[in-house]
DOVEXRO-40396 format. One line per 5 residues: number of its first residue (from 1); their letters; for each residue y, x, z of C-alpha. Coordinates in steps of 0.25 Angstrom, whole numbers, plus 5000, padded with zeros to 4 digits. Layout:
BEGIN
NUM = a = Y X Z ~ ...
This chain:
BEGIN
1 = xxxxx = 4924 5291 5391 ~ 4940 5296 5389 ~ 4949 5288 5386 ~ 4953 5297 5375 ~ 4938 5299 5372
6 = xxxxx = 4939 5284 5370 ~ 4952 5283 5361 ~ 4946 5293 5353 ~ 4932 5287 5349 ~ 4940 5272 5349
11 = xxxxx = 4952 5278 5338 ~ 4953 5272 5325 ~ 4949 5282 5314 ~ 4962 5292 5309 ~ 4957 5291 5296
16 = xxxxx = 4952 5280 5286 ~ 4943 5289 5282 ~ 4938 5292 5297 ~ 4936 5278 5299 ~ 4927 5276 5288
21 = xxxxx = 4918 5289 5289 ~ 4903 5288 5287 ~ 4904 5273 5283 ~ 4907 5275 5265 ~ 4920 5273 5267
26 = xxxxx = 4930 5281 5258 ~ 4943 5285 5266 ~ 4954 5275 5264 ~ 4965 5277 5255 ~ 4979 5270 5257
31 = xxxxx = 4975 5262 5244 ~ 4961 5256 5249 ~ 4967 5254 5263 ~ 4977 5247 5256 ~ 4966 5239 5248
36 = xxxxx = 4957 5238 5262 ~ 4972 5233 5269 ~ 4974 5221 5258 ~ 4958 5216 5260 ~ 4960 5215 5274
41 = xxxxx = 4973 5208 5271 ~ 4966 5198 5262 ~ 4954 5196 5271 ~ 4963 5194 5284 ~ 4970 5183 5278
46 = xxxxx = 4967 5170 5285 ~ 4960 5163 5273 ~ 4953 5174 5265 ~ 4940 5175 5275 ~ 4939 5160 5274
51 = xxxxx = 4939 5160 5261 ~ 4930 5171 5256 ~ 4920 5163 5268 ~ 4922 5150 5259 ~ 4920 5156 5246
56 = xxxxx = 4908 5164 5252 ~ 4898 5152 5249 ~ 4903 5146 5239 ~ 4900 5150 5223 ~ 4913 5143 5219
61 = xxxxx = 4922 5136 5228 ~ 4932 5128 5224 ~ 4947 5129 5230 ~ 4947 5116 5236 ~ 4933 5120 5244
66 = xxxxx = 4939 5133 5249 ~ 4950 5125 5256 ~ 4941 5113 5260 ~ 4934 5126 5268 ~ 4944 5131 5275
71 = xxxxx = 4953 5121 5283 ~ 4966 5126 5285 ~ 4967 5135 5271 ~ 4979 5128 5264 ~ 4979 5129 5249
76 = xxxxx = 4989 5139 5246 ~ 4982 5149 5254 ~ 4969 5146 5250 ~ 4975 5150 5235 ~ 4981 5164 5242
81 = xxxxx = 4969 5166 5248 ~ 4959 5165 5235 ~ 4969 5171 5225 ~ 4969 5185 5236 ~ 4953 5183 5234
86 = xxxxx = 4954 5181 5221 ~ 4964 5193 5218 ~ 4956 5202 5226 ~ 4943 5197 5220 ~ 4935 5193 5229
91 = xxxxx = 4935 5177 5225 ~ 4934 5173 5211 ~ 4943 5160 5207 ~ 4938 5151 5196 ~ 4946 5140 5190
96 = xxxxx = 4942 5128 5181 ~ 4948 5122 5172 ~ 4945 5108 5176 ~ 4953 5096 5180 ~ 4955 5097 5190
101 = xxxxx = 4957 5113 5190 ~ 4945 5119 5198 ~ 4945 5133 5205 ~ 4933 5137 5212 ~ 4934 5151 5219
106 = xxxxx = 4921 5163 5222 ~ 4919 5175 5227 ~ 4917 5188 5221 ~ 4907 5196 5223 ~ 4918 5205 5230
111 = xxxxx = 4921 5194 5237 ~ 4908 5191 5243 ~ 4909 5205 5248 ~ 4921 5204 5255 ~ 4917 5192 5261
116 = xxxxx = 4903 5198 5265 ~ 4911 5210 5273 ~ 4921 5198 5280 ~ 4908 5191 5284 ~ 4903 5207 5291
121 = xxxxx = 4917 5206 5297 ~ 4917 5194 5303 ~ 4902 5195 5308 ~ 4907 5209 5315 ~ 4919 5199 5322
126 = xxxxx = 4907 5189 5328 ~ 4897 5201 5332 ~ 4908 5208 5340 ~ 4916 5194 5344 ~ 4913 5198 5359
131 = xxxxx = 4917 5212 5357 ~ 4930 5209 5350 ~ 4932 5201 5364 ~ 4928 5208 5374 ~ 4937 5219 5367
136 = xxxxx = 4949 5210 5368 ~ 4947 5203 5379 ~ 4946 5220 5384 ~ 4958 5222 5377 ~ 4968 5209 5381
141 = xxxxx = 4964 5212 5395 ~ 4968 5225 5395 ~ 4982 5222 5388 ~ 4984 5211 5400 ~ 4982 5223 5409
146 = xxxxx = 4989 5233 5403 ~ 5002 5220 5401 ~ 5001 5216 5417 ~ 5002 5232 5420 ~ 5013 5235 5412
151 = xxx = 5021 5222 5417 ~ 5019 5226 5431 ~ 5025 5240 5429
């Protein structure tokens, strides 16, 4: 094959509409790519995955067993973290007026949804791990080359 054979058949897609043809996909207007930009955003965050895993099992999980869960997650952004699932509605927060105050936290139905799809991702990550490897093991060896060559010019 050509190298420019090659590029051709490995380019990303012009178009967001190219990219998702055939697959249900309406093309991507600035405003959705916006909305697809700010779940990424949200679902990249150190803690959200964590999280949404916590909650996954649990009917209602109270705050206190979320953080007991997730060594390492200090209070303050345990609070950012649910209020941006909360907003978004993917966790549904339920607060008692007990004392002392009890708040015990869900997910949506949306919720589970997202978390369903994050699951698929994550399963795609460990069926391809030696792929991803091998690629940049491929990859880091070439850079290496491409670096001694340059420095010995």
């Amino acid at each position: 094959m050509q190298t420019n054979e090659r590029a051709e058949k490995m380019r990303p897609a012009d178009t967001a509409t190219e990219a998702t043809q055939g697959q249900g996909i309406r093309p991507v207007t600035p405003q959705a790519a916006e909305h697809v930009r700010r779940l990424f955003d949200l679902t990249g965050e150190r803690w959200t995955v964590p999280v949404l895993a916590t909650l996954r099992d649990g009917d209602h999980v109270r705050f206190g067993a979320v953080q007991r869960a997730l060594p390492g997650l200090s209070q303050k952004q345990l609070t950012h973290t649910l209020r941006h699932l909360e907003r978004d509605g993917y966790l549904l927060r339920t607060a008692y007026a007990t004392i002392p105050p009890r708040v015990e936290y869900s997910l949506t139905e949306l919720g589970h949804q997202l978390v369903t799809r994050l699951f698929l991702v994550g399963k795609f990550a460990l069926d391809h791990r030696q792929k991803i490897e091998t690629a940049r093991q491929r990859y880091d060896a070439a850079t290496a080359e491409r670096e001694a060559m340059s420095q010995a010019s």
